[in-house]
C-alpha positions as CSV (number, residue, x, y, z in Angstrom):
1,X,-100.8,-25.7,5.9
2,X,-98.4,-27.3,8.8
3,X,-95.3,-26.1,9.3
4,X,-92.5,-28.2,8.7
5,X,-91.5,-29.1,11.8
6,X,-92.3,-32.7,12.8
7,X,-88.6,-33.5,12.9
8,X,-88.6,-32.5,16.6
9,X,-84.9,-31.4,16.0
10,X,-85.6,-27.5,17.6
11,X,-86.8,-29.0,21.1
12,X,-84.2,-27.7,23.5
13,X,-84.0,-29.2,27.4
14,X,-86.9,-27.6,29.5
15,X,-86.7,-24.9,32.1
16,X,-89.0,-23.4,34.3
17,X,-89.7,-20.2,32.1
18,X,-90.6,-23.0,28.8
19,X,-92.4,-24.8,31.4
20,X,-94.9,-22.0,32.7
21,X,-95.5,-20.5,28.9
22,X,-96.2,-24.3,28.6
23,X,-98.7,-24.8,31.1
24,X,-100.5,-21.0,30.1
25,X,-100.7,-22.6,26.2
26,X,-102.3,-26.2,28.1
27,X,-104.4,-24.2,29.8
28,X,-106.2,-21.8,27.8
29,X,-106.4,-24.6,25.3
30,X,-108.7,-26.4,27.7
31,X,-110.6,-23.5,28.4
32,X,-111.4,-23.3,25.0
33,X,-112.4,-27.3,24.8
34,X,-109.6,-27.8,22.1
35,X,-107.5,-30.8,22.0
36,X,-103.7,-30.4,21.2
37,X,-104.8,-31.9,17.1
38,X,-107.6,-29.2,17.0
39,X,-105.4,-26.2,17.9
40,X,-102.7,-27.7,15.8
41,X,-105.0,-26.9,12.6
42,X,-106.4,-23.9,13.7
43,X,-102.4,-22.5,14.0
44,X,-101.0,-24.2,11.3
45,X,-98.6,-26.5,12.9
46,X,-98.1,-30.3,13.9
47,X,-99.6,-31.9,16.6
48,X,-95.8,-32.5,17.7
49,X,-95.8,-29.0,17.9
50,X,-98.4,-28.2,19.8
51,X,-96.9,-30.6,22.3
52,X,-93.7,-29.8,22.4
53,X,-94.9,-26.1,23.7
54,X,-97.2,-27.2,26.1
55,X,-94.4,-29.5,27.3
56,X,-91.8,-26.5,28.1
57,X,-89.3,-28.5,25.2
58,X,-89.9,-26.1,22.4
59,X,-89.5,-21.8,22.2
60,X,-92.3,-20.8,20.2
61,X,-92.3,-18.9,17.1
62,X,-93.8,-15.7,17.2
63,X,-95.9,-16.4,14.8
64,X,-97.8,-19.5,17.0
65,X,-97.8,-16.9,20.1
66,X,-100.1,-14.7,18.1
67,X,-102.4,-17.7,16.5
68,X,-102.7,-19.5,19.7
69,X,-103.9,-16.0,21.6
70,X,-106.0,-15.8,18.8
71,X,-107.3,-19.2,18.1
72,X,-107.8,-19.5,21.9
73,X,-109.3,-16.1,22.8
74,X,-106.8,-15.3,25.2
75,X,-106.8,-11.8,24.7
76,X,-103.7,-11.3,25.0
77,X,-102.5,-13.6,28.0
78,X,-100.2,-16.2,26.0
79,X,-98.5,-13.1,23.9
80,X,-97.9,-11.7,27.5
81,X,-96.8,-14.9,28.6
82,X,-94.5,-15.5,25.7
83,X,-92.8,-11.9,26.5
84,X,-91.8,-13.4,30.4
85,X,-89.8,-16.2,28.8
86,X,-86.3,-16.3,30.4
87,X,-83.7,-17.3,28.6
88,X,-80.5,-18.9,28.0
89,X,-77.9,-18.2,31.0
90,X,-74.7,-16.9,29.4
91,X,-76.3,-15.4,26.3
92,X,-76.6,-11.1,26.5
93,X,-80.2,-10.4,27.3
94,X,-80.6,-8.4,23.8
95,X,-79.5,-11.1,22.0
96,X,-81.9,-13.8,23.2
97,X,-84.8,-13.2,21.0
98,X,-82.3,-13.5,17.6
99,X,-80.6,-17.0,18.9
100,X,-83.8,-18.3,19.3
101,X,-84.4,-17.3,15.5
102,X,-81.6,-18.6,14.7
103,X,-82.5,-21.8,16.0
104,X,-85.3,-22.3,13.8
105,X,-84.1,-20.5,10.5
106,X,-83.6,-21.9,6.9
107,X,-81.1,-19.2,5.6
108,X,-78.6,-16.9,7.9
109,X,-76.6,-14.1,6.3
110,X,-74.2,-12.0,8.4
111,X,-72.2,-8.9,8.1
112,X,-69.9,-8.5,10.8
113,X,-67.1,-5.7,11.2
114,X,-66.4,-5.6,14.5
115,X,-65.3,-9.2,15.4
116,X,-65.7,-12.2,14.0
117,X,-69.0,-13.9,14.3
118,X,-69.6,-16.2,17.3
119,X,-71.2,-18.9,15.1
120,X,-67.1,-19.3,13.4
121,X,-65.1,-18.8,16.5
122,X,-62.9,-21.3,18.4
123,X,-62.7,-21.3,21.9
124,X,-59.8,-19.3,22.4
125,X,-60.8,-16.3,20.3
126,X,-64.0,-16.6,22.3
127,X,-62.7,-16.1,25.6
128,X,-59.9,-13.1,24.3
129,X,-63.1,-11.6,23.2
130,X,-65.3,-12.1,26.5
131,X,-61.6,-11.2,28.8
132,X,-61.1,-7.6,26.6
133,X,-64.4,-6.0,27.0
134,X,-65.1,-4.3,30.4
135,X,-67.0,-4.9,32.6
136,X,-65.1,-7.8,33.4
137,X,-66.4,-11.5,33.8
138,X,-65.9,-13.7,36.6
139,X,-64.8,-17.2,35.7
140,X,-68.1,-18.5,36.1
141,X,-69.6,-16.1,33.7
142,X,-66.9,-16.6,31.4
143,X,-67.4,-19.9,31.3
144,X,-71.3,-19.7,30.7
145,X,-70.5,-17.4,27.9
146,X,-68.4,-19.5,25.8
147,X,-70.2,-22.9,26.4
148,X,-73.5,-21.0,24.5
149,X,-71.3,-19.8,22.4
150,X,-70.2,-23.2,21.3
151,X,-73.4,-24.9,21.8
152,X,-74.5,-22.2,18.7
153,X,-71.9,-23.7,16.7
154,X,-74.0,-26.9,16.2
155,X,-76.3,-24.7,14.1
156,X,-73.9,-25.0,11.1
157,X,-74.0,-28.8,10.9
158,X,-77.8,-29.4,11.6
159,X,-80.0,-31.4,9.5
160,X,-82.0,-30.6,7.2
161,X,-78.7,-27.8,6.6
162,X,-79.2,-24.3,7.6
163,X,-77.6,-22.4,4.7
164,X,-75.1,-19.5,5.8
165,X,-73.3,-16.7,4.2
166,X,-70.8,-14.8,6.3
167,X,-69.1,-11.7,4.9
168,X,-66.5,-10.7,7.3
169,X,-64.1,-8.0,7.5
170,X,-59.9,-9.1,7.0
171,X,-59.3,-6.7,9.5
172,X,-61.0,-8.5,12.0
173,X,-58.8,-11.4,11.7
174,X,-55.2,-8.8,10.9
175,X,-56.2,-7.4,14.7
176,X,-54.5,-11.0,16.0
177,X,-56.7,-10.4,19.1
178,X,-55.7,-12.6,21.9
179,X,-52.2,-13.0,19.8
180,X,-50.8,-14.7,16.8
181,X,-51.4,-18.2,18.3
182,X,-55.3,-17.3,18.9
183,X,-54.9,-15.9,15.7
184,X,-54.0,-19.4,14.0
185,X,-56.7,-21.5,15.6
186,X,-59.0,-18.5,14.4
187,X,-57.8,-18.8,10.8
188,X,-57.8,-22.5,10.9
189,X,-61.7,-22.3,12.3
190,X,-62.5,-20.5,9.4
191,X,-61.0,-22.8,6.9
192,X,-62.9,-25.8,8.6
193,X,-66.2,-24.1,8.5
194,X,-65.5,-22.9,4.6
195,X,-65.5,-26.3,3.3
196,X,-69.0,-27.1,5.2
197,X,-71.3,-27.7,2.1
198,X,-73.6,-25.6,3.5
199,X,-71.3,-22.7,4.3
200,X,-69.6,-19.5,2.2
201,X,-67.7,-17.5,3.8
202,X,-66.4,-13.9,2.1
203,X,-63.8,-11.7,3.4
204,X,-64.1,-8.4,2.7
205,X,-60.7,-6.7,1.4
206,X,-59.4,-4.1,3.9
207,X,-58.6,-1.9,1.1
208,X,-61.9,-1.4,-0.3
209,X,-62.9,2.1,-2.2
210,X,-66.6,0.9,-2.9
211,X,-67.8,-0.4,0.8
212,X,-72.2,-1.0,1.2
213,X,-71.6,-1.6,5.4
214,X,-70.0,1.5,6.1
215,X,-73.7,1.7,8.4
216,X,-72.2,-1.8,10.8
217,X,-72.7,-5.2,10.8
218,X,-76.1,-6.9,10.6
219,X,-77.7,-10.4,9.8
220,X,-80.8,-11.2,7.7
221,X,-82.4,-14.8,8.4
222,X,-85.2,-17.0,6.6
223,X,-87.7,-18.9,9.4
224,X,-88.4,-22.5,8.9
225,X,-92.3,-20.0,8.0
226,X,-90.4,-18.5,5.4
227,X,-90.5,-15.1,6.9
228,X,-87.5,-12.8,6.9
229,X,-86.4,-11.1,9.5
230,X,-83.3,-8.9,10.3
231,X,-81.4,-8.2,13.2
232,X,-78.7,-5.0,14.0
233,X,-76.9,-4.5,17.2
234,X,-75.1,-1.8,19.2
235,X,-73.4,-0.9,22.6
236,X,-75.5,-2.7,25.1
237,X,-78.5,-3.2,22.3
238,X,-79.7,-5.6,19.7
239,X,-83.0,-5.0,17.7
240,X,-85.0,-7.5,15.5
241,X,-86.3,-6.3,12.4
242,X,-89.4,-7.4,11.0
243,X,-90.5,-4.1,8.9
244,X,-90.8,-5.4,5.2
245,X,-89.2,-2.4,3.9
246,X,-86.3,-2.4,6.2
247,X,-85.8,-6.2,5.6
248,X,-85.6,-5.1,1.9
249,X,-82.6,-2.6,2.4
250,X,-80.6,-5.1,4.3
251,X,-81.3,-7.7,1.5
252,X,-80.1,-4.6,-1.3
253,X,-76.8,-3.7,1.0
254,X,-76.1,-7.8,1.8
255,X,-76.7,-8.1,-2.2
256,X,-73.6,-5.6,-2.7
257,X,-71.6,-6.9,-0.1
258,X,-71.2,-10.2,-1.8
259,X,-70.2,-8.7,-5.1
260,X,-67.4,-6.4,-3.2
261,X,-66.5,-8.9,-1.3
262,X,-63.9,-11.4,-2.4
263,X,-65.1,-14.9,-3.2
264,X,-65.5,-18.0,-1.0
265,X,-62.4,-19.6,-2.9
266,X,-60.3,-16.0,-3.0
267,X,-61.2,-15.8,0.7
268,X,-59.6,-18.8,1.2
269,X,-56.3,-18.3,-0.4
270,X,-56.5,-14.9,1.6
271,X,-56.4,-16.7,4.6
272,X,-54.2,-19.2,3.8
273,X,-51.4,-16.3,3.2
274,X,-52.2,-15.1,6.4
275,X,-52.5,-18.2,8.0
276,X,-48.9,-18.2,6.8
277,X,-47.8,-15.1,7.9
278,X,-48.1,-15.5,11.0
């Protein structure tokens, strides 16, 4: 079965790191006396695929690193190569592997206590963010940092629709980081991205005597292979989760934060008081 992913809408600009893991795909494919059609059915994928790869316009799926080593008898060379790939300037180097899930997913649920997610921020909030947390950026990196940061932001009005679910804490937003103006555009951000169709977004009272992410924040996602995958991150550290059993956990605590959460339309009028308030 092919993938569906003919639309082309994933290929990103190429770089030198997309390029190379390119030309090692081209050239063990030749090795093995494949064309780009013939390896696109022995992996499962389109032809447009395939190409994109080889062409340094496409990050490949995990899933195509391991059946192109295999289809091609690489023994190992293109999952090796895929490891090298460099990525994003401006994005923390944990963090890479996820965004380029993210990129490619069908469903993305996140759980976020500690600020609010960078998928729903506006640029001010951004840069209070990226000026609080030590060490401190220059105003080059700064400015690398927030334009990924908004770049992600297309994600939530791609089509076909990603579909998101955000729960987020109201203390996030009562911290007024940056100050009460920041705090405004914040609030209004969240509003916008609320009414998206495919977009709920769930605040989670600060009062709250039953609580399932007392363990932090985390995100679950859906590939465009309809795998699942999971993704937790710490001081300095992010880790993608793949383990079926761990996967299942987060779906069972995400499941109960939704109920304890208040609603999409609750959240709102939440944030329209506070919007208010300040």
């Amino acid at each position: 079965m092919v993938s569906a992913d003919d639309s082309g809408d994933d290929e990103v600009e190429p770089d030198d790191s997309l390029r190379s893991f390119g030309e090692t795909v081209k050239a063990s494919r030749k090795r093995a006396g494949l064309t780009q059609e013939q390896l696109a059915a022995l992996v499962g994928h389109s032809v447009q695929y395939v190409g994109s790869v080889e062409q340094g316009r496409r990050h490949p799926s995990q899933k195509f690193v391991n059946k192109c080593d295999a289809a091609l008898n690489a023994h190992g060379v293109i999952i090796i190569a895929a490891r090298q790939l460099s990525r994003r300037r401006g994005l923390a180097s944990w963090f890479r592997r996820w965004a380029e899930h993210e990129a490619g997913a069908v469903i993305l649920n996140t759980y976020e206590c500690r600020s609010v997610p960078g998928l729903l921020q506006p640029e001010s909030y951004a840069r209070a963010l990226i000026d609080n947390v030590p060490p401190l950026a220059t105003p080059e990196e700064a400015d690398a940092r927030v334009a990924v940061r908004m770049a992600r932001q297309k994600l939530l009005y791609r089509i076909p629709y990603i579909l998101f679910s955000f729960v987020i804490e109201q203390s996030l937003i009562e911290r007024r980081t940056g100050g009460p103006e920041v705090t405004r555009e914040l609030i209004d951000r969240l509003l916008e991205c609320g009414q998206l169709p495919n977009v709920d977004i769930q605040i989670m009272p600060t009062v709250s005597p039953q609580h399932a992410g007392t363990d932090g924040p985390f995100q679950l996602l859906e590939t465009d292979e309809h795998e699942w995958l999971g993704y937790t991150e710490g001081q300095q550290t992010g880790q993608v989760i793949s383990d079926p059993k761990d996967i299942s956990l987060l779906h069972q605590r995400y499941a109960k934060l939704r109920i304890q959460a208040l609603n999409p339309a609750d959240s709102r009028a939440l944030l329209m008081r506070m919007r208010g308030s300040l």
